[in-house]
MARTOR-830345 format. One record per residue (C-alpha): residue in one letter; y, z, x. Coordinates in steps of 0.001 Angstrom, whole numbers, plus 500000, padded with zeros to 6 digits. Layout:
! MARTOR-830345
AYZX/...
//
This chain:
! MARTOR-830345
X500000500000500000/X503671499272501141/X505639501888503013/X509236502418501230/X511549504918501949/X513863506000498711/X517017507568499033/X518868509902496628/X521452512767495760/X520000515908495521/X522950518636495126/X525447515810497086/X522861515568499721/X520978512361500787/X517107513321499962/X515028510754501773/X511563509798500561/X508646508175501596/X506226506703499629/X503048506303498883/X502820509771500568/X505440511120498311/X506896512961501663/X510638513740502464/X512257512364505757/X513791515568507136/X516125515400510885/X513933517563512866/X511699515016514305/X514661512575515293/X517158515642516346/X514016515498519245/X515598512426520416/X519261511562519586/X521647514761518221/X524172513401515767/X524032514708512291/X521710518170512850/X522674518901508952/X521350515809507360/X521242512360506612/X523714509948505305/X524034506049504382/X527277503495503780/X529160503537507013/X528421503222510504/X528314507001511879/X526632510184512591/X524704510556509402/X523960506795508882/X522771507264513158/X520326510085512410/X518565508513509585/X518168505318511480/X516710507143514474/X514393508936511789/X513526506329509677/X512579503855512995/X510505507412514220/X508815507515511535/X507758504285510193/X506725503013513595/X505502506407515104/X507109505447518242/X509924507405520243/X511386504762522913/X511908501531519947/X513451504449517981/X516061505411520482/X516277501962521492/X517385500532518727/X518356503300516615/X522398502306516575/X521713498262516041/X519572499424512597/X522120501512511803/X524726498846512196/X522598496046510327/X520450497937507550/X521646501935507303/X525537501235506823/X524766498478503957/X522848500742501949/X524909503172498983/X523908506092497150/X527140507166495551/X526298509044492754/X523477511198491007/X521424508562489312/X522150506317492284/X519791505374494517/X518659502796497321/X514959501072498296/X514136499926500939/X510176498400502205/X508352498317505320/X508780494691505035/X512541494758505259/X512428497275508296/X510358494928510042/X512492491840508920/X515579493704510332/X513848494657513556/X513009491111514488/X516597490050514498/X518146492699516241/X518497491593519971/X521733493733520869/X523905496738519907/X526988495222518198/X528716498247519774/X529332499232523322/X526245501567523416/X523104500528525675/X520117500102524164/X517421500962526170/X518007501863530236/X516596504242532438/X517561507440534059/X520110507495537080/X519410508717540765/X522910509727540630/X523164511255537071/X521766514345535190/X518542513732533373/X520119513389529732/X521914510364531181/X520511507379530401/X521984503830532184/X522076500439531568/X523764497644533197/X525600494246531570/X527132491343532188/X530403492628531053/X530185496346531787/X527632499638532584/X527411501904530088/X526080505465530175/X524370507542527168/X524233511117527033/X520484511161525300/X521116514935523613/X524990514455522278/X527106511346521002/X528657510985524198/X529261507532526339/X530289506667529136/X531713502937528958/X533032501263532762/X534541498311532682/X537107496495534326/X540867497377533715/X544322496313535174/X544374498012538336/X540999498261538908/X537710499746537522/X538083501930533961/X535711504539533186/X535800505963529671/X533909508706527678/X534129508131524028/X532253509261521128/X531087507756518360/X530812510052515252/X531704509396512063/X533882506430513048/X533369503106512664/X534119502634516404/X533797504877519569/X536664507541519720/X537882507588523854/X537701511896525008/X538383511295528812/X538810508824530938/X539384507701535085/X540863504526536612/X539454504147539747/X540651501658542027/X538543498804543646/X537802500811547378/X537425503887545408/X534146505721544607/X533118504757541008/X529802506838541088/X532222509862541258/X534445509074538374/X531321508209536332/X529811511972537415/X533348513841536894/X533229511984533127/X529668513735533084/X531478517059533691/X533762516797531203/X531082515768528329/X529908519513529272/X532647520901528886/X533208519407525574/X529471520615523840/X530194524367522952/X527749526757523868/X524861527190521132/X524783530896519317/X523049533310521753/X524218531393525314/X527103532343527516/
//
């Protein structure tokens, strides 16, 4: 029988389904892999809620962590930010079939996030890298944090945004660093500063 995931309001939160099992998609498994929305789902625009239920909805139909966080912010751009729930009695479908139709044309992140990557020599371990032709950009794999380089007027800029519930990454910090200068540095001062930004969680110093 066909996998479809069903999404409703439940008390003005998004209740997500899945059926034949009759189960409900909850963040915990997801929240494993990408932090953006720790108190729940949402669906309609392109941020942190829409994020987390494309990570868990890609976790969950295809049981498989690294296409998940691969491609996590591409499904939420093409599939997660179409769909609407906006009122009680509203509510959105959507099949195996479609996930799969979706995954087989998405070939790149519309936005300046990397999709896929591997860990830096030069970075912490929640860093994750890739390179492109027009830039390198950096993921923090445990907060919405980025870290975008690129070239700028007088010489190389390095920016940490954040994505959230905007429709487009919101800058935090940034470095211009000029062509003789270290880059790597910049890149791991940014790094600092995305610590500095994550509040301690209840209980640490």
């Amino acid at each position: 029988m066909t996998t479809t995931y069903i999404g409703r309001r439940r008390q003005g939160e998004l209740v997500v389904i899945r059926l034949p099992e009759g189960t409900e998609l909850t963040p915990e498994r997801s929240l494993g892999l990408v932090t953006h929305s720790p108190r729940g789902f949402e669906v309609g625009y392109r941020g942190s809620g829409p994020a987390q239920l494309a990570c868990g909805l890609l976790l969950d139909y295809y049981d498989d962590a690294q296409v998940a966080r691969e491609h996590y912010i591409a499904f939420r751009n093409r599939v997660i930010s179409q769909l609407r729930c906006d009122g009680p009695a509203a509510s959105w479908h959507l099949t195996g079939e479609e996930i799969d139709a979706a995954m087989a044309t998405i070939t790149e992140d519309v936005v300046a996030l990397p999709d896929g990557g591997g860990p830096s020599p030069t970075l912490p371990e929640n860093w994750r890298t890739v390179t492109r032709p027009d830039r390198r950009v950096f993921q923090r794999a445990d907060r919405d944090h980025y870290i975008v380089l690129g070239e700028g007027t007088d010489g190389w800029l390095a920016v940490l945004c954040s994505q959230g519930d905007r429709a487009y990454p919101a800058p935090l910090a940034s470095r211009t660093v000029s062509d003789d200068a270290d880059v790597e540095q910049a890149i791991r001062a940014l790094v600092d500063e995305s610590n500095d930004l994550i509040e301690p969680s209840e209980g640490e110093c």
